[in-house]
N, C-alpha and C positions, 0 to 999 in steps of 0.2 A: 504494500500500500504506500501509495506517496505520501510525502508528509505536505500538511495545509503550505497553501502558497502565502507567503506574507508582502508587505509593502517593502520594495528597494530599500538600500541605506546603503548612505559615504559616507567611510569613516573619513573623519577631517581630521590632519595633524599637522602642527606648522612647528618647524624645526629649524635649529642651528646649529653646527654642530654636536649631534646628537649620539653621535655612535655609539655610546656606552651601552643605549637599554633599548636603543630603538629596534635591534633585530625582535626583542621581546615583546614591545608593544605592536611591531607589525604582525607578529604570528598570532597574537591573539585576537586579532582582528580579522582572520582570515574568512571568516562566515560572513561580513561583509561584502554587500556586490560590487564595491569599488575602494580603492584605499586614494585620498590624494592627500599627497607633502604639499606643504605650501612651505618652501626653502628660502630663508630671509640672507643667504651668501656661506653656506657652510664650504671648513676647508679639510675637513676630516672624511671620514668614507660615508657619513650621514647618504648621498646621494648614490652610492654606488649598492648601499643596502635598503635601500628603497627600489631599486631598480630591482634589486633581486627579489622581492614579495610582490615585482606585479602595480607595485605603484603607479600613478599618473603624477608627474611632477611638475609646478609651478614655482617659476623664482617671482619671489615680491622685495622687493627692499623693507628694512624693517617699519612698521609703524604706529607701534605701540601695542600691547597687548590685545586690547579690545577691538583695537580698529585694524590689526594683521587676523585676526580670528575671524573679525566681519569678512573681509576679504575671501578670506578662504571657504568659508559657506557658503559664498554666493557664489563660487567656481563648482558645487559639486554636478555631478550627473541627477542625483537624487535628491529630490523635497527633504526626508527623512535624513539626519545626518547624525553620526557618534563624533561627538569630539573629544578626542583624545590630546592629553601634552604625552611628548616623546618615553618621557619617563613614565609613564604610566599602561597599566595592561591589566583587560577585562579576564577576571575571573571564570573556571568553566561555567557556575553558577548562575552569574549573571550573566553571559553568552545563552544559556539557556531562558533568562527572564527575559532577555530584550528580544529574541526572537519569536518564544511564547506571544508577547506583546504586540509583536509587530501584525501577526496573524489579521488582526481585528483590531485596532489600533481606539481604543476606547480613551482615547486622552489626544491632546496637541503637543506633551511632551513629557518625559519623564526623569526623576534623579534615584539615586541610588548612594550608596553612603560609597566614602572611600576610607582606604584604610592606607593608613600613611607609616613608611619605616623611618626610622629617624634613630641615629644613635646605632644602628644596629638592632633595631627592635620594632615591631611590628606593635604602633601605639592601637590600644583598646579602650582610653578614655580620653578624658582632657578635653583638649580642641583638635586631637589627632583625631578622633574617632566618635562617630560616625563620619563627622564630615560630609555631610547631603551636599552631592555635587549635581545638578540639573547640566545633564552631556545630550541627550538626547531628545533631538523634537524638527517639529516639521518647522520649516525654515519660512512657510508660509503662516506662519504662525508667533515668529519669534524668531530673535538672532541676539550675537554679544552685545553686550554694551559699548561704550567708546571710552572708555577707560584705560586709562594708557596702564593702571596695575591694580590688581584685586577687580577684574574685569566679571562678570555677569551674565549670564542669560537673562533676558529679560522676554517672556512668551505669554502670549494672549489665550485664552480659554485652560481646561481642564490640565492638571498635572498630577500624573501618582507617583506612587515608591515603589522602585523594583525590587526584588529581594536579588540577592550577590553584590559582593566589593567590588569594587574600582580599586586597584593596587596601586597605588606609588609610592615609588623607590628610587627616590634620586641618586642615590649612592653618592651625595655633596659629603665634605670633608666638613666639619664643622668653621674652618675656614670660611669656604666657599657660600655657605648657609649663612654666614654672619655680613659677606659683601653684599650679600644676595640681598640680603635683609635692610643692610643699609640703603640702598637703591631701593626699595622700593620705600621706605619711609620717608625719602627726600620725593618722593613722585606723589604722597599720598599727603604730605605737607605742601605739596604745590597746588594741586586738585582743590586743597580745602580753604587753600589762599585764594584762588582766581574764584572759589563760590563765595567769599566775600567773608567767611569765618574766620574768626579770632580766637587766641588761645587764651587761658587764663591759668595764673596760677591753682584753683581748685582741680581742675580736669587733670593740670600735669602732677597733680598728688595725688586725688581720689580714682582715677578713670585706671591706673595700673594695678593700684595695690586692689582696686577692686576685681579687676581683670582676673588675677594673680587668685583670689579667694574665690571667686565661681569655678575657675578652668579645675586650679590644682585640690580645692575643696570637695564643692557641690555638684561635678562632675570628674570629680574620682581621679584625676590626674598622676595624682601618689600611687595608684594601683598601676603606674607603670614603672615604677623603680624610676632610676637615677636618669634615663633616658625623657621621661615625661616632667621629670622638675625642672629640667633644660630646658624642655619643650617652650612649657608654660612663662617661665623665666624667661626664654629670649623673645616671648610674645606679648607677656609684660611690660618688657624694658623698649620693646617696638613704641608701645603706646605713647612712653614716654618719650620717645626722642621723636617722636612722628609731634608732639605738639611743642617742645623745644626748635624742633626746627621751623614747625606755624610759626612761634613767637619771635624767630629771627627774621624770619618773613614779611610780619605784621609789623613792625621796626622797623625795616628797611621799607616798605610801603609809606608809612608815615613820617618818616624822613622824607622823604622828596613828594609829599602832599605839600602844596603854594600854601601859606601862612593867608589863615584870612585877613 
């Protein structure tokens, strides 16, 4: 007996030098009817292992999280799209809920939790985990944000939860995680300057140490060992430099406001 016919899907993944995991993310993706890279200038073998899963590949220059993501949805073959980051790859479990799903498509788009390794450890509380990631929907329906970091799906009518992980595994050195992290705190302090927000001393004392007692508290963060207090910690001390940097912002803004 055949199995039910479901609705097409492009897995979307936009990469830059990506070698390390991407052979992994492209195999798990293989149940999809098309894979396409959207390649922002990689110099590693990122493209020559895309080529070998079958890939359709697109060079785009980079342009911000949100707005290289739009891009690349609007290139697929198919309405229905899986967005994947390079470091990232669908569980067998969830390969079976998305395609269960796709059968009869009772929604306009769907998330599913993701499970994040960090440290060497596969986080099960905190802010690692579930982590409700919406990857999946019809593109007539919703696309990314324009958000140059901490970017968005943003989709019109019904959305469920699928049951299986989304895996990521950046295998970043905690180096790498810490530049990572600085960059995007200066992008998320720029965003919050040009919407016209100002920082205040309360937010840059109460908004982390609160942070810090929900993540690593009231969602169980400690139940990951020494891996999850990092976690929580370097997401913490995010909050804090992300409005240290507002408040250098909002200075420099106000210095060069005309004196009435």
């Amino acid at each position: 007996m055949n199995p039910p016919r479901r609705a097409p899907v492009s897995a979307v993944i936009i990469t830059l030098n990506a070698e390390r995991l991407l052979d992994k993310c492209l195999r798990s993706v293989a149940f999809c009817d098309e894979i396409l890279v959207v390649d922002s200038g990689s110099t590693d073998r990122t493209l020559e292992i895309a080529r070998e899963h079958g890939a359709r590949i697109i060079h785009q220059d980079w342009l911000g999280f949100g707005p290289q993501k739009r891009f690349a949805v609007e290139q697929a073959a198919h309405d229905w799209v899986l967005c994947l980051d390079a470091d990232e790859w669908v569980s067998e479990e969830l390969q079976a809920s998305i395609e269960g799903f796709l059968v009869e498509p009772a929604a306009q788009a769907a998330m599913f939790p993701r499970c994040n390794r960090f440290l060497g450890r596969w986080l099960r509380h905190g802010e690692g985990y579930p982590d409700w990631s919406l990857r999946l929907f019809d593109r007539r329906h919703g696309n990314w944000s324009d958000d140059a970091v901490h970017e968005r799906v943003i989709a019109r009518g019904n959305i469920v939860r699928l049951q299986g992980d989304l895996m990521h595994e950046s295998q970043e050195t905690l180096h790498e995680y810490l530049e990572k992290q600085n960059r995007y705190t200066t992008l998320q302090a720029r965003a919050l300057a040009e919407a016209g927000k100002r920082a205040s001393v309360s937010r840059l004392l109460f908004s982390p140490a609160f942070r810090f007692l929900r993540l690593y508290l009231f969602r169980l963060g400690f139940m990951d060992g020494v891996p999850g207090l990092v976690h929580v910690t370097i997401g913490s001390m995010n909050t804090a430099i992300k409005y240290m940097k507002l408040m250098e912002l909002n200075h420099a803004s106000d210095e060069h406001r005309p004196a009435r």
